[in-house]
RODO-2510 file (C-alpha; in nm, 4 decimals, decimal comma):
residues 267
     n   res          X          Y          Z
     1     x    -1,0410     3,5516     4,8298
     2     x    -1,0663     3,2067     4,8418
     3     x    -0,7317     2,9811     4,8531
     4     x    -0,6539     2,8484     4,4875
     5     x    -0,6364     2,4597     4,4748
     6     x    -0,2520     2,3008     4,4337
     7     x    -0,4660     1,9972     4,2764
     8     x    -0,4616     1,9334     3,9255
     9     x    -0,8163     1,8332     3,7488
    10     x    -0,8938     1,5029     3,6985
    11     x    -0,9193     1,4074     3,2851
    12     x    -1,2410     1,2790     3,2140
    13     x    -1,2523     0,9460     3,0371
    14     x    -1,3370     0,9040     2,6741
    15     x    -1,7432     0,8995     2,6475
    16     x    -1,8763     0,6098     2,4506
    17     x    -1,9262     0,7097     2,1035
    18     x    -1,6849     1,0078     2,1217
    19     x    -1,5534     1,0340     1,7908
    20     x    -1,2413     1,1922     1,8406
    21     x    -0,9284     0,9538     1,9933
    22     x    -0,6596     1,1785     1,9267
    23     x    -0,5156     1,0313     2,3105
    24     x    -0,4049     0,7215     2,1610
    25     x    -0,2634     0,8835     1,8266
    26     x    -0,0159     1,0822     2,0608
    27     x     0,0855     0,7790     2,2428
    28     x     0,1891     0,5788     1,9214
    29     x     0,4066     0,8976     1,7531
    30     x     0,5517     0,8694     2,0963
    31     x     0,6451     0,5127     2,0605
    32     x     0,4402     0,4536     2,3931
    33     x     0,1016     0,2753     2,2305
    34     x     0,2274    -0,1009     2,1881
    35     x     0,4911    -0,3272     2,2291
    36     x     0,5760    -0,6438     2,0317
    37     x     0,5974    -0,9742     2,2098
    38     x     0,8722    -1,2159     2,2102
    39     x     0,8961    -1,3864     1,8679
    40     x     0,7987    -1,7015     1,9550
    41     x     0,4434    -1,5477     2,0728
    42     x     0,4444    -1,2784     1,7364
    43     x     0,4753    -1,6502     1,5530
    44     x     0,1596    -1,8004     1,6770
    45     x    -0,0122    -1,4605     1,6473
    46     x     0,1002    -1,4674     1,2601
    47     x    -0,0400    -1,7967     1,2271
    48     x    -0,3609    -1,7474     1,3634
    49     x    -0,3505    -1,4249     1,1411
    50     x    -0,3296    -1,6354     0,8452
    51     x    -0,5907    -1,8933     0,9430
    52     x    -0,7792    -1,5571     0,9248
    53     x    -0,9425    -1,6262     1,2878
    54     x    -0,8620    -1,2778     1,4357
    55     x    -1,1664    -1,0832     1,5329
    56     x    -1,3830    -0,8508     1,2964
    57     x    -1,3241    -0,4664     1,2741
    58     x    -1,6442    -0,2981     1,3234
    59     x    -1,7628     0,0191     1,0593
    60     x    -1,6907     0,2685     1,3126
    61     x    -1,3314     0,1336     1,4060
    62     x    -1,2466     0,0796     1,0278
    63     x    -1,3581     0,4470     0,9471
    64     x    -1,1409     0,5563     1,2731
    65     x    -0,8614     0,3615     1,1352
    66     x    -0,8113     0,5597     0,8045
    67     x    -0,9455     0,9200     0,9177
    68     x    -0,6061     0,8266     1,1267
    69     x    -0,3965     0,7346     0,8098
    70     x    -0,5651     1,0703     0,6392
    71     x    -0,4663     1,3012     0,9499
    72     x    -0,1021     1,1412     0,9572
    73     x    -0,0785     1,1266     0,5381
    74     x    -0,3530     1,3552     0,3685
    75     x    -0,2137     1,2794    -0,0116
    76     x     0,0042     0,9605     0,0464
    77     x     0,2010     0,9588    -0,2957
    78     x     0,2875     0,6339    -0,4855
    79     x     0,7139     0,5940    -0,4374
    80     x     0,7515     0,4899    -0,8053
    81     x     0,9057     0,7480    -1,0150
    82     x     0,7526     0,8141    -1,3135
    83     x     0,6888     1,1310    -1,5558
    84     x     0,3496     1,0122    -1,7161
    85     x     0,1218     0,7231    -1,7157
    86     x     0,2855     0,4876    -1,9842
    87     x     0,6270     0,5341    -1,7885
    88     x     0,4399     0,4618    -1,4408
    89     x     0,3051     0,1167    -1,6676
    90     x     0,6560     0,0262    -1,7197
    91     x     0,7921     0,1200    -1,3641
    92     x     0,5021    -0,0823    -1,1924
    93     x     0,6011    -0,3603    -1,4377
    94     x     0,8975    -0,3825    -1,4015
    95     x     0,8431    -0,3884    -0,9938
    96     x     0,7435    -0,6759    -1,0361
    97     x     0,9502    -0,9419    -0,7603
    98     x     1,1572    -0,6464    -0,6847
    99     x     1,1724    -0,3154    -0,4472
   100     x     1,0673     0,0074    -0,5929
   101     x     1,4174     0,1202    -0,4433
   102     x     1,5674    -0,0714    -0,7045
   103     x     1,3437     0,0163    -1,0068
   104     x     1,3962     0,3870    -0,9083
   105     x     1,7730     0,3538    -0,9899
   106     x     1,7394     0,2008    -1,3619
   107     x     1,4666     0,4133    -1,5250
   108     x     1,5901     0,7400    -1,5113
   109     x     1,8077     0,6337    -1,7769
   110     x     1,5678     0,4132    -1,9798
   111     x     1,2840     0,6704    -1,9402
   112     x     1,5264     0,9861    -2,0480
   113     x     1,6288     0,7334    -2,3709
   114     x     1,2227     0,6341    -2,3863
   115     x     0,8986     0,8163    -2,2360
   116     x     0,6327     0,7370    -2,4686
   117     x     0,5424     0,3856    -2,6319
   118     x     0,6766     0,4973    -2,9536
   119     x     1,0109     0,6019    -2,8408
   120     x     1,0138     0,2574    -2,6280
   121     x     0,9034     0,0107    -2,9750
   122     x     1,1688     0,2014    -3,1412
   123     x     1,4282     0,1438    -2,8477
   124     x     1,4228    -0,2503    -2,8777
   125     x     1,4111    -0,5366    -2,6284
   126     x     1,7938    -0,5364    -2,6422
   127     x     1,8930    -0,1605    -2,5633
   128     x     1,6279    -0,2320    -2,3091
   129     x     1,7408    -0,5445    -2,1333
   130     x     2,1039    -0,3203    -2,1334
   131     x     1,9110    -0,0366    -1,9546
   132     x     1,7170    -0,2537    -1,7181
   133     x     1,9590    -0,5414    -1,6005
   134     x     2,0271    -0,4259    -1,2454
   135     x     1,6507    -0,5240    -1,1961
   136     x     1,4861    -0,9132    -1,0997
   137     x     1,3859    -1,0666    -1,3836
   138     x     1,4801    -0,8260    -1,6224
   139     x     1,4942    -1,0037    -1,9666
   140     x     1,1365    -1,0647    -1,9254
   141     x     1,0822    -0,7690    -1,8324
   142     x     1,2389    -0,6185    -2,0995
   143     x     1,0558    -0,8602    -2,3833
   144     x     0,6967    -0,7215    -2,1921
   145     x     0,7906    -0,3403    -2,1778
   146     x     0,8682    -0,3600    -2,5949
   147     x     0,5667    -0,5929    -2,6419
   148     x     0,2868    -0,3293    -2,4138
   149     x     0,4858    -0,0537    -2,5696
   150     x     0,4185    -0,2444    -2,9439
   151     x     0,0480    -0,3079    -2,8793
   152     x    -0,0152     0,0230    -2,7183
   153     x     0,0765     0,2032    -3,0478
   154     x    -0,1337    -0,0212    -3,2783
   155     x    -0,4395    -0,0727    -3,0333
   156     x    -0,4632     0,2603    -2,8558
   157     x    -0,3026     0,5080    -3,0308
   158     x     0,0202     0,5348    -2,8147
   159     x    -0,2151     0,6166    -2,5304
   160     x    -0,2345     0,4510    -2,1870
   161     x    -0,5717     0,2857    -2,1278
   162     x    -0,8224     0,3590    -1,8655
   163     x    -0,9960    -0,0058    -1,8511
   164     x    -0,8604    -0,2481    -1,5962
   165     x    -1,0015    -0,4618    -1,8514
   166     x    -0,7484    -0,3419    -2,1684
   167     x    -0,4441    -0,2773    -1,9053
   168     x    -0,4645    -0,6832    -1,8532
   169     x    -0,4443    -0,7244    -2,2040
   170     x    -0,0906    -0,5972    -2,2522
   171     x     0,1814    -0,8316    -2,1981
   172     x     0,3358    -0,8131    -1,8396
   173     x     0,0546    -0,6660    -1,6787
   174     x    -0,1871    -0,8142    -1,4034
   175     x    -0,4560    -0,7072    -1,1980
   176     x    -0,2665    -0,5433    -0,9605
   177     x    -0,0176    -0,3291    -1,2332
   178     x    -0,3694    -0,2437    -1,3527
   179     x    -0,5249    -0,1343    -1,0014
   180     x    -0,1990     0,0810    -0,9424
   181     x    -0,1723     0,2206    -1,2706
   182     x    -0,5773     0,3211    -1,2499
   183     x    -0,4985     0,4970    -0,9310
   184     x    -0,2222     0,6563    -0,9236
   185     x    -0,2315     0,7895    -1,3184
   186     x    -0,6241     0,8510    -1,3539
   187     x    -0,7194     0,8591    -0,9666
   188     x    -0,9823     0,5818    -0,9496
   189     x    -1,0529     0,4401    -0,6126
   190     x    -0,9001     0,0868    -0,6669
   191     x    -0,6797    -0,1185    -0,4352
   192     x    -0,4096    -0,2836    -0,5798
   193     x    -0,3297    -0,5973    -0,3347
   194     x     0,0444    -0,6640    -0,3068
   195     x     0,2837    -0,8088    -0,0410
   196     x     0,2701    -0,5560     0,2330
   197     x    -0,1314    -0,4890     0,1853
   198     x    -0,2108    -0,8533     0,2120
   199     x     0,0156    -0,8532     0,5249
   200     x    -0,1000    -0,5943     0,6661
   201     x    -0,4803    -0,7106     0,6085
   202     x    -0,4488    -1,0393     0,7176
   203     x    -0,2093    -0,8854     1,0068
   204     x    -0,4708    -0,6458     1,1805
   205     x    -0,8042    -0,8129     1,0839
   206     x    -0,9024    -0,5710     0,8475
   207     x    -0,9240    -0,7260     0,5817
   208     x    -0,8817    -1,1414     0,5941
   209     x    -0,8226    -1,3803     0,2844
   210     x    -0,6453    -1,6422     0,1277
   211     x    -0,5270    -1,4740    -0,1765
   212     x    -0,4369    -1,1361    -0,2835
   213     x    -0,7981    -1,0846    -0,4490
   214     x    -0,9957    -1,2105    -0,1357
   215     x    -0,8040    -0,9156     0,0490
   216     x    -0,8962    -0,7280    -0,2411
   217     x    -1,2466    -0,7249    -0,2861
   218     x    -1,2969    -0,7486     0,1091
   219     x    -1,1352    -0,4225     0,1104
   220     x    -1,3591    -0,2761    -0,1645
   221     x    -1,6407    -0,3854     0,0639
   222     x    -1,5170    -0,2376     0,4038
   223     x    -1,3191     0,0404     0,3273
   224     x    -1,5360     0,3741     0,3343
   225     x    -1,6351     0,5594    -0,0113
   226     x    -1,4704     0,8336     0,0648
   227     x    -1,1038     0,6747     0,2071
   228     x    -1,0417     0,4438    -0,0889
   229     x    -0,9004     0,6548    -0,3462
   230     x    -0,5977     0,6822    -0,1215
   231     x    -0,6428     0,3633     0,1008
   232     x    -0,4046     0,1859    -0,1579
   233     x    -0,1165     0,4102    -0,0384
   234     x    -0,1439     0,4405     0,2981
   235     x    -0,1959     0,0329     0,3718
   236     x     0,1549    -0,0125     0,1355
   237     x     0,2680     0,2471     0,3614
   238     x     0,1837     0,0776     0,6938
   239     x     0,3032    -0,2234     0,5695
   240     x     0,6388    -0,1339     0,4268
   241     x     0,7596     0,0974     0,7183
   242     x     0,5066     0,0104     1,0111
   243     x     0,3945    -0,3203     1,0168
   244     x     0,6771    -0,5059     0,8864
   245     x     0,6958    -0,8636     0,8105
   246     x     0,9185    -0,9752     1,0966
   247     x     0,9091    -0,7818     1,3804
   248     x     0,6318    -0,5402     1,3046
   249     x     0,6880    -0,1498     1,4638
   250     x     0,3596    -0,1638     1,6912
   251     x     0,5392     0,0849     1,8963
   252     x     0,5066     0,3601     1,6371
   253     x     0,2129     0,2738     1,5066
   254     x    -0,0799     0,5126     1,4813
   255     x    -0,3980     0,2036     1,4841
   256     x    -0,2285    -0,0237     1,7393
   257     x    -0,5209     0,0106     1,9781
   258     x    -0,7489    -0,0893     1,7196
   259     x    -0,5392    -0,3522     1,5601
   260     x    -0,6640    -0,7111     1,6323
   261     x    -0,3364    -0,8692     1,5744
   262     x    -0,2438    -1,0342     1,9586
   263     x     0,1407    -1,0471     1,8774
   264     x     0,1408    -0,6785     2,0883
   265     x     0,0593    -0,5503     2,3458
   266     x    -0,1032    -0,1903     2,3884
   267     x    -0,0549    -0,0155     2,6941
***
């Protein structure tokens, strides 16, 4: 019988083309992928970032990227509680300058006093304001919420629309309250650009631009068909617990090796 070997086998490197990378995922949950450089080095990385002069991600690296964020997240949810689509409106709204953390503790209260636009008209922008005060901005706030809640009864019959067109019609509401609310409430694949997705584009290469729309509509042209109705979630995501705005977590993250950003290093 012949003498079994003590060696172990040698892995076999990655073939070119190999789909699956599942390797470099382990390393990054292990906190063994990257490492941030000193801060004086992450600083001129950030700046070339934003002079959008990083390299391009190919197809097959950005389709890598988010069957990653699917594995690790399969239905990302939006962190904005709400019980129906008018009261996600007026919680995205009202997020507006501030953290969802904080919007989270003032409507339970103003959504158990006021859950449709009828019950919100009849409320009033004062007994709003009241309800709302711990929140940025909130006597503007308040005067929009009344006025979308107004104009949604006597245009739409109480009834959220699902037009990004007639969303930025109501008072308070932008292109990105529009993107979220078509998302999240009615599941359309749109990508509502805010602070941490514009990072986070700009950041990795992914998506470059100067303004929230440029990151926008280079992401509607990147990001594959079948990734986008979720893509909105799980770039906030990366950007509001991963990649971070001043030391970014590169040592947990799960696309470090594809990231283009050369404040890291990936080992």
């Amino acid at each position: 019988m012949a003498k079994k070997s003590s060696r172990k086998p040698v892995q076999q490197p990655l073939r070119k083309g190999r789909k699956t990378l599942a390797k470099p995922i382990a390393r990054a949950r292990k906190g063994a992928a990257a490492t941030v450089k000193p801060k004086p080095q992450r600083a001129k990385a950030d700046a070339r970032a934003e002079a959008g002069a990083l390299p391009q991600w190919t197809p097959a690296q950005i389709e890598e990227a988010f069957r990653r964020f699917q594995a690790d997240n399969p239905e990302p949810k939006g962190e904005l509680k709400h019980v129906n689509p008018f009261t996600l409106l007026v919680a995205v709204v009202l997020s507006a300058q501030a953290t969802d953390a904080g919007v989270n503790k003032a409507t339970p209260a103003l959504f158990a006093a006021a859950d449709t636009p009828e019950k919100m008209a009849a409320l009033g922008e004062e007994r709003v304001r009241e309800l709302v005060k711990t929140i940025g901005l909130f006597r503007t706030k308040a005067k929009n919420v009344v006025a979308l809640s107004q104009r949604l009864v006597a245009e739409h019959g109480g009834q959220v629309p699902r037009s990004r067109e007639a969303l930025e019609a109501l008072p308070g509401v932008g292109r990105k309250t529009a993107n979220v609310v078509l998302n999240i409430a009615f599941g359309e694949p749109t990508i509502a650009v805010d602070t941490h997705i514009f990072r986070v584009g700009n950041r990795t290469g992914l998506a470059t631009g100067k303004t929230p729309l440029e990151v926008e509509q280079k992401l509607e042209r990147v990001v594959p068909a079948h990734y986008k109705r979720h893509a909105h979630h799980w770039l906030i995501l990366h950007g509001r617990y991963t990649c971070v705005a001043r030391k970014p977590r590169c040592e947990h993250c799960i696309i470090a090796d594809l990231c283009k950003w050369p404040g890291k290093t990936v080992a």
